[in-house]
MARFIPA-639472 format. One record per residue (C-alpha): residue in three letters; residue number from 1; x, y, z. Coordinates in nm, 4 decimals, padded with zeros to 6 digits. Layout:
BEGIN
<site residuo="ALA" num="NUM" c1="X" c2="Y" c3="Z"/>
...
***
This chain:
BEGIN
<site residuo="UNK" num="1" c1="-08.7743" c2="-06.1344" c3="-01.8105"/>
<site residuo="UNK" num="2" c1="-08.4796" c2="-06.0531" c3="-02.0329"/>
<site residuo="UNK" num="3" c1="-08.7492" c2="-05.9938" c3="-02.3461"/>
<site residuo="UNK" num="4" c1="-08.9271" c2="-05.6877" c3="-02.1347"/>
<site residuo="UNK" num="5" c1="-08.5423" c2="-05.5546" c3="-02.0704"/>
<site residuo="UNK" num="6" c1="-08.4703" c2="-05.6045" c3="-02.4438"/>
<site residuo="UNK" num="7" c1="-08.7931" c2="-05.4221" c3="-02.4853"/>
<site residuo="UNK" num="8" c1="-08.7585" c2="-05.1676" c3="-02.3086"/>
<site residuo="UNK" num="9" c1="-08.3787" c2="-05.1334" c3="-02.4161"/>
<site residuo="UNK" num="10" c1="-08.5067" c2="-05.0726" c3="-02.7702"/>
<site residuo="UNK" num="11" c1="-08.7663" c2="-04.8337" c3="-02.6510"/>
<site residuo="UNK" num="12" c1="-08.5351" c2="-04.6446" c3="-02.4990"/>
<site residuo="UNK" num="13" c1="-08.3095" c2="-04.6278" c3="-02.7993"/>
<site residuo="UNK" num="14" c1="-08.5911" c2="-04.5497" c3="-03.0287"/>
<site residuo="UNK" num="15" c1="-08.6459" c2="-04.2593" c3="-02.7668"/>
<site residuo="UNK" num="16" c1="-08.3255" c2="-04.1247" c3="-02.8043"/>
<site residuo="UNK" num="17" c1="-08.2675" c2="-04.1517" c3="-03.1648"/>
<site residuo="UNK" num="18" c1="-08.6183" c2="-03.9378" c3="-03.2119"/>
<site residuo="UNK" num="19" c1="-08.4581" c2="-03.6782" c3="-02.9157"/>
<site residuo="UNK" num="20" c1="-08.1763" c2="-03.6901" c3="-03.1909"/>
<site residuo="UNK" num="21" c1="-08.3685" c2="-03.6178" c3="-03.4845"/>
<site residuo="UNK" num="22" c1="-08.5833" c2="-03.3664" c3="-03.3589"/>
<site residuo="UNK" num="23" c1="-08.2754" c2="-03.1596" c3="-03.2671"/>
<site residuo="UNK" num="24" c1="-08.0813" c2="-03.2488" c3="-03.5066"/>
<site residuo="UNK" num="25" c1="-08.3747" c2="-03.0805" c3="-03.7085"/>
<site residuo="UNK" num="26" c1="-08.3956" c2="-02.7940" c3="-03.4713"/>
<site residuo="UNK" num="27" c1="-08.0467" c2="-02.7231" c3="-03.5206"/>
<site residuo="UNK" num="28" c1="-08.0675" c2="-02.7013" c3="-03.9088"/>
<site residuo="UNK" num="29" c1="-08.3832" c2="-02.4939" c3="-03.8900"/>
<site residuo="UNK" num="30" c1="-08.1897" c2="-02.2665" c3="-03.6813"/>
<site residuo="UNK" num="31" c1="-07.9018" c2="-02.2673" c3="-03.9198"/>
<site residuo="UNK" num="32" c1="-08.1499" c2="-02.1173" c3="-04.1945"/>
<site residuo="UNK" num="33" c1="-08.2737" c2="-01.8745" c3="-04.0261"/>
<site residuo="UNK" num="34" c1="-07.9437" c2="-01.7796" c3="-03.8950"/>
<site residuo="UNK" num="35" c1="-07.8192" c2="-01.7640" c3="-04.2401"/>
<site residuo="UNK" num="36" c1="-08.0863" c2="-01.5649" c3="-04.3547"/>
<site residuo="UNK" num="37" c1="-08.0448" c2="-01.2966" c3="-04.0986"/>
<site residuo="UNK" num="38" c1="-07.6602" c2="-01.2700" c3="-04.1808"/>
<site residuo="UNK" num="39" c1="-07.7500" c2="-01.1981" c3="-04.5147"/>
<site residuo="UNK" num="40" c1="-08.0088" c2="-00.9569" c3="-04.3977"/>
<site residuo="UNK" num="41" c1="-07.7454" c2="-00.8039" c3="-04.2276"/>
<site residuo="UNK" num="42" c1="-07.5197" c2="-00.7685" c3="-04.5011"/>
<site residuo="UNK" num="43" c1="-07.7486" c2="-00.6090" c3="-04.7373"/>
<site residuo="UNK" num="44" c1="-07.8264" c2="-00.3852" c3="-04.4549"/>
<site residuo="UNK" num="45" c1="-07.4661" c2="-00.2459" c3="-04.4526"/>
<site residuo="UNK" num="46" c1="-07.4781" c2="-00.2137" c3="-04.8357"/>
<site residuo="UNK" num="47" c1="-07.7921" c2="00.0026" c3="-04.8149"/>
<site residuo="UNK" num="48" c1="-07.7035" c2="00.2198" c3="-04.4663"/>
<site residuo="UNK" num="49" c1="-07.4338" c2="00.4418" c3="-04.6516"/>
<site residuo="UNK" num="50" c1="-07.7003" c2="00.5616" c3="-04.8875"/>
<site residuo="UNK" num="51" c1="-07.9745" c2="00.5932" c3="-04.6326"/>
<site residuo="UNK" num="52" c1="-07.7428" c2="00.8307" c3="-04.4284"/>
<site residuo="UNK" num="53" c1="-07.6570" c2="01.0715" c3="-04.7045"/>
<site residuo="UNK" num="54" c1="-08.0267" c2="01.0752" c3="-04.8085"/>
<site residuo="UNK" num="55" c1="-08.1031" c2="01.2048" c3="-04.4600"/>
<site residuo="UNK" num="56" c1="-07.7535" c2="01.4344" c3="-04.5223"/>
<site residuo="UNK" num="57" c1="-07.9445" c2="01.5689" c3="-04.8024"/>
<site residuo="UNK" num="58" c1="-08.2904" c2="01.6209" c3="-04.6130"/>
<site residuo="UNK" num="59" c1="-08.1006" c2="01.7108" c3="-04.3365"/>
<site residuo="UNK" num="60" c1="-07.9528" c2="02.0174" c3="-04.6099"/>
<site residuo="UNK" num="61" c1="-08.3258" c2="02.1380" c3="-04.7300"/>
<site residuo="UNK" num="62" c1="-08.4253" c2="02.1872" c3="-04.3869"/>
<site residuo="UNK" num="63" c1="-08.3453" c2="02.5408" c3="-04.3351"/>
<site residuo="UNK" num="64" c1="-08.5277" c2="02.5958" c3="-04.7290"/>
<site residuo="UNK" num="65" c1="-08.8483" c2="02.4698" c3="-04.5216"/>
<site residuo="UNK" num="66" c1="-08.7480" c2="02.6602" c3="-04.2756"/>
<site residuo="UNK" num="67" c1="-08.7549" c2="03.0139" c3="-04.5226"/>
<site residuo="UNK" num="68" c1="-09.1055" c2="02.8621" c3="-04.7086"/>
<site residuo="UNK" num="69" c1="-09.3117" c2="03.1131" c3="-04.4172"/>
<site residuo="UNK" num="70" c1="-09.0918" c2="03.4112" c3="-04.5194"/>
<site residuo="UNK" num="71" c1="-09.1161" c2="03.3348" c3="-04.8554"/>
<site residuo="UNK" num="72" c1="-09.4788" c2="03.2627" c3="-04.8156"/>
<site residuo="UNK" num="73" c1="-09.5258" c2="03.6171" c3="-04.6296"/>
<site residuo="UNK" num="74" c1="-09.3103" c2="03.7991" c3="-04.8734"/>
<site residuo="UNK" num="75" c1="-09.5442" c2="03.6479" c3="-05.1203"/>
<site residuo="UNK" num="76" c1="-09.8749" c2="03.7305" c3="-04.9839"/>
<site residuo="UNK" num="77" c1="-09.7145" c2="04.1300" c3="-04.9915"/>
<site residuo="UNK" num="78" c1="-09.6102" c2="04.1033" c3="-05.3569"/>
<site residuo="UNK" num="79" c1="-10.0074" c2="03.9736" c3="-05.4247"/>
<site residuo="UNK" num="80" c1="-10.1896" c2="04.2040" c3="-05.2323"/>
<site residuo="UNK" num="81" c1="-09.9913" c2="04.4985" c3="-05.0802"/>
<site residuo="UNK" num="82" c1="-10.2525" c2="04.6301" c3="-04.9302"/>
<site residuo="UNK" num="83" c1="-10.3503" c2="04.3927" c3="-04.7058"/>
<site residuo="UNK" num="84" c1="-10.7521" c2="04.4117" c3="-04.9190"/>
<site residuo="UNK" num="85" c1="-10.7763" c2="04.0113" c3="-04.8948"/>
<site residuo="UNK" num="86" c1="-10.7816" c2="03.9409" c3="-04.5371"/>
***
């Protein structure tokens, strides 16, 4: 009788222990991947400055798209003044 408690005592350690390990891993793998998104992160804030005054600087042509009709119009009268084309 006290060999199937030992048993089972050791069973349930080995139990535990692998519990132990497998979170143990969990936890690491975790770690990683938390580490790699904080780095992630940090390159994001080096690259966001530049990003927004790229989209300043689009932001700045828009009214030249804007004026490409006119200027498209204004070119179509220089071309043919006459209106013979269309």
């Amino acid at each position: 009788m006290l060999r199937i408690v030992l048993v089972l005592q050791v069973l349930i350690l080995l139990l535990f222990g692998f519990f132990i390990l497998n979170i143990q891993n969990t936890v690491n793998d975790l770690s990683g991947q938390l580490e790699t998104a904080l780095l992630t992160i940090e390159d994001m804030k080096t690259v966001l400055p530049e990003i927004e005054e790229a989209v300043e600087n689009f932001n700045q042509l828009e009214p030249l798209f804007e004026n490409l009709g006119k200027l498209s119009e204004l070119l179509s009268v220089l071309t043919d003044p006459f209106g013979s084309n269309g």
